[in-house]
C-alpha positions as CSV (number, residue, x, y, z in Angstrom):
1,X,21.0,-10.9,-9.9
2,X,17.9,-11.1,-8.1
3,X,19.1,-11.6,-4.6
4,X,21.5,-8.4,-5.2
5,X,18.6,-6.4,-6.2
6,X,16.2,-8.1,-3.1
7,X,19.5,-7.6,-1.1
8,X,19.5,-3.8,-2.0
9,X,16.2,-3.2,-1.9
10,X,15.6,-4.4,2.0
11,X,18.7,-2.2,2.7
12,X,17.6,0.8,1.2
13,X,13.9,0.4,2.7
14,X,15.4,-0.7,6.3
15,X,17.6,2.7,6.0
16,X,14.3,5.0,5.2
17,X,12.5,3.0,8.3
18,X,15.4,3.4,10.8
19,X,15.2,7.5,9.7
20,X,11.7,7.7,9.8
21,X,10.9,6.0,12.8
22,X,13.6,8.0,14.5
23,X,11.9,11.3,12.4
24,X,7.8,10.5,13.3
25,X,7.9,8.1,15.8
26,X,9.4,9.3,18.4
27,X,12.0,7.5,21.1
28,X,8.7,7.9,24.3
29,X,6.6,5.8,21.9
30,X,9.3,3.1,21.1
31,X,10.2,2.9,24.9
32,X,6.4,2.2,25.8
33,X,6.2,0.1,22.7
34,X,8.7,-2.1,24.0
35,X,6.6,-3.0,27.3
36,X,3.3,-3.3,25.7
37,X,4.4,-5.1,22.7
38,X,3.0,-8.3,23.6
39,X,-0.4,-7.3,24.0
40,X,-0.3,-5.4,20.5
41,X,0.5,-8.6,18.8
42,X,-2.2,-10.6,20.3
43,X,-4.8,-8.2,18.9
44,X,-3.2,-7.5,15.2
45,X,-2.3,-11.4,15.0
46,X,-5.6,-12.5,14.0
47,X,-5.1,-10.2,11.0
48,X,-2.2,-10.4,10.3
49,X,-2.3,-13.8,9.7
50,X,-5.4,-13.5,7.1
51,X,-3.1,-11.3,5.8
52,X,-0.4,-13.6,5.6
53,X,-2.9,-16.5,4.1
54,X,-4.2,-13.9,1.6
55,X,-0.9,-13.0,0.2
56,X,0.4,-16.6,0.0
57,X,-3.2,-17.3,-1.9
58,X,-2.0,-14.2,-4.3
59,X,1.5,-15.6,-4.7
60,X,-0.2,-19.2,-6.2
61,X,-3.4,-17.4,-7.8
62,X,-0.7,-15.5,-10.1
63,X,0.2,-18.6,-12.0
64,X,-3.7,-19.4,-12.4
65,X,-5.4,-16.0,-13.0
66,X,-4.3,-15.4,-16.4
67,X,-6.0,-18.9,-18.0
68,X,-9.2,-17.7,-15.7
69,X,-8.9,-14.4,-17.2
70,X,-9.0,-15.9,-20.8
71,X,-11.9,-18.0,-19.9
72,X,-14.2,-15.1,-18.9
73,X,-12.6,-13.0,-21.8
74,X,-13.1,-9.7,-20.7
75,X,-10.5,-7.9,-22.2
76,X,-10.9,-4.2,-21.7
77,X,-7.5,-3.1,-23.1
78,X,-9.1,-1.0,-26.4
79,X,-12.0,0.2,-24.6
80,X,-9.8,1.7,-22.0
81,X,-7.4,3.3,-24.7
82,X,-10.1,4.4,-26.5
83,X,-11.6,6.5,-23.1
84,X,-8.3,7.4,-22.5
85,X,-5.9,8.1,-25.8
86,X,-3.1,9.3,-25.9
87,X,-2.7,10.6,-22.3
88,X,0.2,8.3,-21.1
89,X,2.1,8.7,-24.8
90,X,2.3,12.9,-23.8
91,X,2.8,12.4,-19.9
92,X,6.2,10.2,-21.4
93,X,7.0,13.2,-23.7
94,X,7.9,15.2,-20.6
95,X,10.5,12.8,-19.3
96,X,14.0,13.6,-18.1
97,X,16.6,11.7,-17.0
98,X,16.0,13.5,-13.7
99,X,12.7,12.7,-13.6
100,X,13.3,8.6,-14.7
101,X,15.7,8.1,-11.6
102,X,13.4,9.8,-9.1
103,X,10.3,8.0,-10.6
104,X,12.1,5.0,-10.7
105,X,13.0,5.0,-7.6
106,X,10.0,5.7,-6.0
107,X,8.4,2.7,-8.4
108,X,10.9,0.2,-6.1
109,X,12.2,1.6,-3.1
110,X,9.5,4.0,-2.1
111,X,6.6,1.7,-2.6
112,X,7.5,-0.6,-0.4
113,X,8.6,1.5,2.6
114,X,5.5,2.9,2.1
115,X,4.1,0.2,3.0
116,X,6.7,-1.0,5.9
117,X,6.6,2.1,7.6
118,X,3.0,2.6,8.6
119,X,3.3,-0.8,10.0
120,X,5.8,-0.4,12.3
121,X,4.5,3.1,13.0
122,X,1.3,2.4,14.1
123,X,2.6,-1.2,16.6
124,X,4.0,1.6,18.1
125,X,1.0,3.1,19.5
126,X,-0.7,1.9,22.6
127,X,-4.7,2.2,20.5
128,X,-4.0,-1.2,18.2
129,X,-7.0,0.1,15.9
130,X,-5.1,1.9,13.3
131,X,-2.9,-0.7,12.9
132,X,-5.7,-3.6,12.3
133,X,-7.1,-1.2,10.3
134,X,-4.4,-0.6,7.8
135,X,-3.5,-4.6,7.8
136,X,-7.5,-5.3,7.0
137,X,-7.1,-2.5,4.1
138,X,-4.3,-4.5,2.8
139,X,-5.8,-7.6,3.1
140,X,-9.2,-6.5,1.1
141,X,-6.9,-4.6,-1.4
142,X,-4.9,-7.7,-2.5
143,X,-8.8,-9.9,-1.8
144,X,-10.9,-7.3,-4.4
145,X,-7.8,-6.7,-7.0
146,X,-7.2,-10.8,-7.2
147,X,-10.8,-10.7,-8.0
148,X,-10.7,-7.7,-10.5
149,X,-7.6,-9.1,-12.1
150,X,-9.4,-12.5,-12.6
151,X,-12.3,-10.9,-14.4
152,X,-10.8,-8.1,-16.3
153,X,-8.2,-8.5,-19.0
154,X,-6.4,-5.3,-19.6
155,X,-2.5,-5.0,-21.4
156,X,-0.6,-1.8,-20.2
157,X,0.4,0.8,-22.3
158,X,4.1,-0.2,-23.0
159,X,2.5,-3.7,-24.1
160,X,-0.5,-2.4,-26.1
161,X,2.1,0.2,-28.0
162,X,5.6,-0.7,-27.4
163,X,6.5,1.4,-30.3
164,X,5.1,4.4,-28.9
165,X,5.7,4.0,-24.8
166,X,9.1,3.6,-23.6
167,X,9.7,0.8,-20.9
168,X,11.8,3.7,-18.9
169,X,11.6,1.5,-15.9
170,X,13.9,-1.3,-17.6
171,X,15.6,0.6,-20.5
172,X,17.4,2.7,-17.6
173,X,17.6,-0.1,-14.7
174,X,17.3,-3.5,-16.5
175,X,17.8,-5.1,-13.3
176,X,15.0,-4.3,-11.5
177,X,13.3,-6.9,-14.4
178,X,14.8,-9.4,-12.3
179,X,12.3,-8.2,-9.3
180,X,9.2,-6.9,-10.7
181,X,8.6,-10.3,-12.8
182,X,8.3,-12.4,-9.7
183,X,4.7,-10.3,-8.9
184,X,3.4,-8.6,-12.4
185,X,1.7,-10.6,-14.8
186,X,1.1,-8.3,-18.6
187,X,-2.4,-9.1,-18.3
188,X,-2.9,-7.7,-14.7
189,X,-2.8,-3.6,-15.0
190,X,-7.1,-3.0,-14.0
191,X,-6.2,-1.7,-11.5
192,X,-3.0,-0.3,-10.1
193,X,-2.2,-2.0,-7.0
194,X,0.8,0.1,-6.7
195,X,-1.6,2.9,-6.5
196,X,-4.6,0.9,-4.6
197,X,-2.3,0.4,-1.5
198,X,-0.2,3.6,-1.8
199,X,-3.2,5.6,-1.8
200,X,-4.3,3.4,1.2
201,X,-1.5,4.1,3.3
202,X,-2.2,8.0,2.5
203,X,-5.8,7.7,3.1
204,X,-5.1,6.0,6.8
205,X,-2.0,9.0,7.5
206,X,-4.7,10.9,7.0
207,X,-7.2,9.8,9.3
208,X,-4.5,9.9,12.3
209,X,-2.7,13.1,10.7
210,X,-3.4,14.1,14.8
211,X,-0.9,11.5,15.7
212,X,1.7,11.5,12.7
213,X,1.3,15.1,11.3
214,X,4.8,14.9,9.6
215,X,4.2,11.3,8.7
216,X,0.8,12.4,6.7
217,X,3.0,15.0,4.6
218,X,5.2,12.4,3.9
219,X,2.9,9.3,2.6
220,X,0.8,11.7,0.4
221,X,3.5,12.9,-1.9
222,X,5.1,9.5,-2.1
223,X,1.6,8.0,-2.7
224,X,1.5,10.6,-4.9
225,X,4.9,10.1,-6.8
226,X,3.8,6.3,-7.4
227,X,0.5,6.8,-8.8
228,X,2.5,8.9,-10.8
229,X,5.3,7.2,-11.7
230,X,3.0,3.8,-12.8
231,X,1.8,6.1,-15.8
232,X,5.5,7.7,-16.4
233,X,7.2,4.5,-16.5
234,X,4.4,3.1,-19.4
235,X,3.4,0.0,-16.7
236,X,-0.7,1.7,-15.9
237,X,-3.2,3.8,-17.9
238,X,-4.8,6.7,-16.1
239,X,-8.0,4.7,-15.6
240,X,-6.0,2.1,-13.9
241,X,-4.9,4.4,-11.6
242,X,-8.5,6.4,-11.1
243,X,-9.6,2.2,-10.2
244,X,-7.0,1.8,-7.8
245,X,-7.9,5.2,-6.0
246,X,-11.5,4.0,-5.7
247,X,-10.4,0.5,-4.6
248,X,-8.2,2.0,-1.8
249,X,-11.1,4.3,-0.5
250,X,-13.3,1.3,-0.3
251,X,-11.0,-0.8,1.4
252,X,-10.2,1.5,4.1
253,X,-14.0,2.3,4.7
254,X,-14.8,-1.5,4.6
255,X,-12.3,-1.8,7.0
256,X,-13.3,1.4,9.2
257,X,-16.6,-0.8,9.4
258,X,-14.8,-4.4,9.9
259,X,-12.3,-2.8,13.1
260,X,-15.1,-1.5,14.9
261,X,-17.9,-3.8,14.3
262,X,-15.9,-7.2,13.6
263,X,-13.0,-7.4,15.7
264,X,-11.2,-11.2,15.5
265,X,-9.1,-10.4,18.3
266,X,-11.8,-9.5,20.3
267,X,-14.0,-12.8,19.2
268,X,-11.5,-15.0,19.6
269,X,-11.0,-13.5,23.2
270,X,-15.0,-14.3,23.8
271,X,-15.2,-10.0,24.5
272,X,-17.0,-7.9,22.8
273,X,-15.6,-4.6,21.3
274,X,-16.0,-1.8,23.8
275,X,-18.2,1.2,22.7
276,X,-15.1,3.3,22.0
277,X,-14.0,1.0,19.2
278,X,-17.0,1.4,17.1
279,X,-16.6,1.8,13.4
280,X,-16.4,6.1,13.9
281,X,-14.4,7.6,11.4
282,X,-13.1,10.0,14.1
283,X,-12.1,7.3,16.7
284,X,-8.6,6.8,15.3
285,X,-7.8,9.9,15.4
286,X,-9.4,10.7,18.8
287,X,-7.8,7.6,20.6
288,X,-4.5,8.4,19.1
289,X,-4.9,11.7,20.3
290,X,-5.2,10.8,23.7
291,X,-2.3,8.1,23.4
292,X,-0.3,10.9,21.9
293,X,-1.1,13.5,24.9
294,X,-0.3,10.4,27.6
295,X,3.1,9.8,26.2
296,X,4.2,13.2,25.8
297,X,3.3,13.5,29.9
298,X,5.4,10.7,30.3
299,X,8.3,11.9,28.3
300,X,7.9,15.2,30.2
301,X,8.5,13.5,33.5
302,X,11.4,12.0,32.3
């Protein structure tokens, strides 16, 4: 069961790519993309493999964190229902079946093109910045919620009161049990990294909304919808969700500061980062700018 749900889950999320990069992308950028390509990898590799090293630290520190987490004892599960109430209890009271599918959907599928997409998105631009930006955000995201998650103890709402919140999530599509087990633990909701990186992702379309306008439309309302649906399906409190905001805006401003005044590529190069990539918020969007305004005069001498 769980390679037929992987197995329809990477052909569902490779359909929304193929459309989207066709939709934002562009066909000028993918041609120059597929000329420069090799010079994009050398400067995201470095990243991208503390990325890789992070995530495969994660996958092992699952099985560990919840002894840790006993250790210290800091279970904040009543004092966050006691800030919040009953919020999550009326936000169910509103469900449809309408509502369940789409929610659902954007829970499994739309969280994790949301985070494919960007990726692809920005290799395809010639300024590699936005692209070592967003795969430093990740990395400190999945970094500061293993340490969070280690720390605080906190049940979500369809564990604290599974007489009251619905699991709408697996009472409507049992199957996708099969998936989400391999990565939650019941202990781990403070805070949502569902909403941590979605918001991330929106934060960063954002920023280069000059480059991807469409794009920016896009990865807010589905960041949106998951923050969303973690409190509609019964799997986050609110609070989790406020924590994951704030942990996305600090890991995109820590890694706004990282990019432009840390570059591995760079030092492992022996160069130091030119005065255009310093850690300016407005650099992105400038250099994508004028990558954008190059490849449309290309195109138009096609």
């Amino acid at each position: 069961m769980l390679m037929r749900v992987l197995t329809q889950l990477v052909a569902v999320v490779a359909l929304l790519t193929l459309v989207s990069l066709a939709a934002f992308v562009g066909r000028y950028r993918l041609r120059d993309t597929r000329t420069e390509w090799r010079s994009r990898v050398r400067a995201a590799a470095p990243i991208a493999v503390v990325l890789a090293v992070v995530l495969l630290g994660n996958s092992v520190a699952r099985h560990l964190v919840p002894e840790l987490s006993w250790m210290i004892g800091w279970n904040l599960t009543w004092p966050i229902y006691d800030l919040e109430g009953q919020f999550i209890i009326w936000l169910q009271s509103q469900a449809t079946p309408t509502l369940t599918a789409y929610f659902s959907f954007v829970y499994i599928y739309g969280y994790v093109f949301l985070l494919v997409f960007p990726v692809l998105a920005y290799f395809a631009l010639s300024n590699t910045r936005p692209l070592r930006e967003l795969l430093t955000a990740y990395t400190l995201n999945y970094t500061l919620g293993l340490v969070l998650y280690v720390f605080v103890i906190a049940y979500g709402p369809r564990n604290l009161m599974p007489e009251l919140v619905d699991a709408l999530l697996y009472d409507t599509y049992p199957q996708y049990q099969h998936l989400t087990r391999q990565v939650n633990r019941n202990t781990n909701v403070f805070p949502s990294l569902h909403t941590s990186l979605a918001a991330t992702v929106a934060f960063l379309a954002y920023r280069t909304r000059t480059v991807y306008p469409k794009w920016f439309v896009v990865a807010t309302v589905l960041a949106v919808s998951v923050a969303v649906s973690t409190m509609y399906l019964g799997i986050h409190w609110l609070i989790d969700v406020l924590a994951g905001i704030a942990l996305a805006h600090a890991s995109v401003a820590l890694a706004g500061q990282f990019v432009g005044r840390w570059s591995l590529s760079e030092r492992l190069n022996g160069r130091v980062p030119a005065v255009s990539d310093t850690g300016d918020d407005n650099a992105p969007q400038e250099a994508h700018s004028s990558d954008r305004s190059g490849s449309h005069s290309a195109h138009n001498r096609e």
